[in-house]
C-alpha positions in Angstrom: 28.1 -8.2 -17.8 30.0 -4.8 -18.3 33.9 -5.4 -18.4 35.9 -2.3 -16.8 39.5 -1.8 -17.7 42.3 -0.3 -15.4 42.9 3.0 -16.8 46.9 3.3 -15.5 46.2 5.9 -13.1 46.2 8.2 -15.9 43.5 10.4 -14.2 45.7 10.6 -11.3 46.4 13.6 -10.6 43.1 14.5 -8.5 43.2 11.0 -6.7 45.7 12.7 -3.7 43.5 15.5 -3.9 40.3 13.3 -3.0 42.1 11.1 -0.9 42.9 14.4 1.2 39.4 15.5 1.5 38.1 12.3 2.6 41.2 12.1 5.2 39.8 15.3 6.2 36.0 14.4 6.6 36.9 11.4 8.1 38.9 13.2 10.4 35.9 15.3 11.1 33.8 13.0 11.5 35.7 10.7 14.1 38.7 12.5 15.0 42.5 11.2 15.6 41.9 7.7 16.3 44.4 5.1 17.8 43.5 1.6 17.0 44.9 -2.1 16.9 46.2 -2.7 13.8 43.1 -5.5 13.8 40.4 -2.8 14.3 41.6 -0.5 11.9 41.6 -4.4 9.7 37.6 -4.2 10.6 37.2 -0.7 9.5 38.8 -1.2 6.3 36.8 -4.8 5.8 33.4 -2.7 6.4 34.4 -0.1 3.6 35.3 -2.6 1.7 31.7 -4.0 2.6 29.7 -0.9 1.7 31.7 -0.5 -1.7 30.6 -4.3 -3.1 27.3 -2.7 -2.3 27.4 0.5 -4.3 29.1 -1.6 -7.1 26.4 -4.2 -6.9 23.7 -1.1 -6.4 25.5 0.7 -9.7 25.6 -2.9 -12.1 22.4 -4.4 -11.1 19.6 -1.7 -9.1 20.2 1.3 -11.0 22.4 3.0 -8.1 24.4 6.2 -8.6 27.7 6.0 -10.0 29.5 8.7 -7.7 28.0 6.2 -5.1 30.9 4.1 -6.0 33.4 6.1 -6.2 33.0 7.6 -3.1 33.2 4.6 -1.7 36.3 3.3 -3.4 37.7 6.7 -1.8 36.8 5.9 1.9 38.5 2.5 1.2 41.7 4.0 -0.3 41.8 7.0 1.9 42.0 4.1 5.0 44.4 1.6 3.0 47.2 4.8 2.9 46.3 5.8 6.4 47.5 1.8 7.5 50.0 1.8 5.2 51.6 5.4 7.1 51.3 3.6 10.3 53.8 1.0 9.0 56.0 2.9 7.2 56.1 5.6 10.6 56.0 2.6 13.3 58.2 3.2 15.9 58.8 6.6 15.0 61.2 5.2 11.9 60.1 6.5 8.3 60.3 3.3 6.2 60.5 3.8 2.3 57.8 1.8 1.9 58.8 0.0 -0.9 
């Protein structure tokens, strides 16, 4: 089986930039949605879903590549958007550390 390495986030610097643009198509798509912190859990749990799919589509049924990625996207576009909620809850900007 293929071994992947973590690369450092050395390709970083378009990551924010396609983290945006999914913000924006999911925004799009849905609009500004107000959830329970357990719902917006579900939503993340079913990208998270759909990308062991494309990665098991990619490794073992010949699936497209930028399948994947897109995917990992959706999921990391989402796990910023619940980390903002935290750092902003209450109306009080947490570092976030």
């Amino acid at each position: 089986m293929k071994q992947y390495t973590d690369q450092l986030l050395r390709n970083y610097t378009h990551i924010p930039y396609q983290i945006w643009n999914e913000h924006l198509r999911q925004i799009k798509k849905w609009g500004i949605q107000t959830h329970t912190m357990f719902e917006w859990l579900t939503y993340i749990t079913e990208e998270l879903g759909s990308l062991a799919k494309a990665i098991s589509g990619y490794e073992y049924r010949n699936g497209e590549k930028q399948r994947v990625i897109d995917e990992a996207y959706q999921v990391a576009t989402l796990a910023i958007k619940i980390a903002e909620m935290y750092i902003t809850q209450d109306g009080v900007n947490l570092k976030g550390d």
